[in-house]
C-alpha positions as CSV (number, residue, x, y, z in Angstrom):
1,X,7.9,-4.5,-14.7
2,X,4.7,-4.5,-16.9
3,X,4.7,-8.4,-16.9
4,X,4.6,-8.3,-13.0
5,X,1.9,-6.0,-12.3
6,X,-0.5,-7.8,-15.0
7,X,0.1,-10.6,-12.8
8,X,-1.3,-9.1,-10.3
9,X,-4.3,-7.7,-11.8
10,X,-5.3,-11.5,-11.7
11,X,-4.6,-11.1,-7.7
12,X,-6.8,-8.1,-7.6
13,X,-9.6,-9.9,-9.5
14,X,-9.9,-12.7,-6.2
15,X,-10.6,-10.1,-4.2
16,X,-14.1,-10.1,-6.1
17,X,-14.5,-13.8,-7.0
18,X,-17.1,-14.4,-3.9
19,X,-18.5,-10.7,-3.4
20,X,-21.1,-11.4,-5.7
21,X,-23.3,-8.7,-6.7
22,X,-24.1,-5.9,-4.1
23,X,-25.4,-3.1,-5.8
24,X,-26.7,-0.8,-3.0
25,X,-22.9,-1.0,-0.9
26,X,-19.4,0.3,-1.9
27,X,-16.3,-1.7,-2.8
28,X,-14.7,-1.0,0.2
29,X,-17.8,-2.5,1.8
30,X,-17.6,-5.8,0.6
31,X,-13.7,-6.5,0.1
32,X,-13.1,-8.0,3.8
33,X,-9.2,-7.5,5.3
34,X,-8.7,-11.3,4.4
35,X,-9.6,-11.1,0.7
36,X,-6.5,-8.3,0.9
37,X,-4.2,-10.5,2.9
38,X,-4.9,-13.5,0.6
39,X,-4.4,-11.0,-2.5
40,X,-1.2,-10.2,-1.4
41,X,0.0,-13.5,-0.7
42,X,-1.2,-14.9,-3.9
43,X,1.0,-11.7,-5.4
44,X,4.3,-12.5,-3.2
45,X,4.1,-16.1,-4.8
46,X,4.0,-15.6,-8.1
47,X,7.8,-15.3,-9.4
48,X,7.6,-12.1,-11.8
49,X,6.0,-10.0,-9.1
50,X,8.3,-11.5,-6.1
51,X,11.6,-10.6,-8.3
52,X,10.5,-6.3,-8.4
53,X,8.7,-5.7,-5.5
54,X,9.1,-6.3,-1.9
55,X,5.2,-5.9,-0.5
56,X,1.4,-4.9,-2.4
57,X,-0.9,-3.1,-0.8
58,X,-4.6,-2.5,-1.9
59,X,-6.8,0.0,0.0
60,X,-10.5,0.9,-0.7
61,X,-12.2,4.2,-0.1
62,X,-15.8,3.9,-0.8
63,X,-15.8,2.7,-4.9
64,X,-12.3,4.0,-5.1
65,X,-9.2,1.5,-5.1
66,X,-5.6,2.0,-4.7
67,X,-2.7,-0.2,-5.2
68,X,0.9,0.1,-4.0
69,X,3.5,-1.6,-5.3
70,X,6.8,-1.5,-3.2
71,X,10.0,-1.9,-5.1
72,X,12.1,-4.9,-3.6
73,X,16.1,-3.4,-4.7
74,X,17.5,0.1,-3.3
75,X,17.8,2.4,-6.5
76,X,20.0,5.2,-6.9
77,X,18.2,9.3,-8.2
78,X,19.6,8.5,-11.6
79,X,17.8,4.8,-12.2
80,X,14.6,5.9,-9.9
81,X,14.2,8.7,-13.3
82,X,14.4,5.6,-15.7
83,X,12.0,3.5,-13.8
84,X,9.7,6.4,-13.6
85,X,9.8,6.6,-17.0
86,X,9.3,3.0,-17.8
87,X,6.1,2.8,-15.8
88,X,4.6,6.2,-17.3
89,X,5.0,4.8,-20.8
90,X,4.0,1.1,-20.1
91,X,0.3,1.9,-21.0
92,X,-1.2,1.3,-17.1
93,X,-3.8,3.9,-18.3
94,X,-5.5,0.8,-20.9
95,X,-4.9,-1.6,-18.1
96,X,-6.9,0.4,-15.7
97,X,-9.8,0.6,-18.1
98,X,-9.8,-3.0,-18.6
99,X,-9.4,-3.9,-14.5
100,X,-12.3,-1.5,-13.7
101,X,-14.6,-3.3,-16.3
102,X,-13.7,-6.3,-15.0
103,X,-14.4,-5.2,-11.2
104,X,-18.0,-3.9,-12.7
105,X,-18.4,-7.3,-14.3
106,X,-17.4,-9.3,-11.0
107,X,-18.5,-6.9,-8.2
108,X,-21.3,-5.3,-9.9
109,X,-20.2,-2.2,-8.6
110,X,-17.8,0.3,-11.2
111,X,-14.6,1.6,-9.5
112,X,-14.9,5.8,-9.4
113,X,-11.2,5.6,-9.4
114,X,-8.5,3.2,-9.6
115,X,-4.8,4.3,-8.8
116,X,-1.4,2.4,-9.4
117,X,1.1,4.1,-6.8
118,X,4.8,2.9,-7.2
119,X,7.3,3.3,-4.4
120,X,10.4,3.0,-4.1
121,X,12.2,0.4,-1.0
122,X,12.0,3.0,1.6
123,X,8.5,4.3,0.5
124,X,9.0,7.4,-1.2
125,X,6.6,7.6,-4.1
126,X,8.3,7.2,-7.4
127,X,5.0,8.1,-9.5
128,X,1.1,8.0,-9.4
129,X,-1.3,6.1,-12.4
130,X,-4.9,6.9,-12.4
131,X,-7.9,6.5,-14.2
């Protein structure tokens, strides 16, 4: 599951690849609804991602991001426990460090907060990451 989401922090980087620099406005400010649409796209093509999740979302509110990840398969309570665990212990933490440096680097603007939000097929939120 890991594998998959890094893939997608590549997605999430396009979003910024022609923002340039605007210091004095918020990230939700210069990420226009077709920089998410063609984020998502790019993340439904790429195989790894495609196999686990049915649907990505991204949403801005001012210099904060969020991310939603949709799981593609129905899981039973039992597995949902094991897949919450998996994703608590996969080390998202580290990654969101790294994306929101990267976001400063590309954006010029630092993320206040970044959340990973995993849901399950029918949208019930399996568990929360944020940093």
């Amino acid at each position: 599951m890991r594998k998959a989401v890094a893939g997608v922090l590549a997605v999430f980087m396009c979003l910024f690849i022609f923002t340039g620099c605007f210091n004095d406005r918020t990230l939700e400010q210069i990420v226009t609804p077709q920089n998410i649409a063609d984020a998502k796209k790019m993340a439904m093509d790429q195989p790894e991602f495609a196999k686990l999740f049915r649907d990505v979302d991204v949403e801005f509110n001012g210099n904060n991001a969020t991310c939603k990840y949709y799981l593609k398969e129905v899981f039973n309570s039992s597995e949902l426990i094991v897949i919450k665990s998996r994703i608590e212990t996969c080390g998202y933490e580290k990654q969101i460090i790294e994306l929101k440096n990267k976001i400063e680097k590309e954006s010029g603007i630092r993320p206040e907060k970044l959340t990973y939000e995993f849901y399950t097929n029918g949208g019930q939120i399996i568990t929360t990451i944020e940093g």
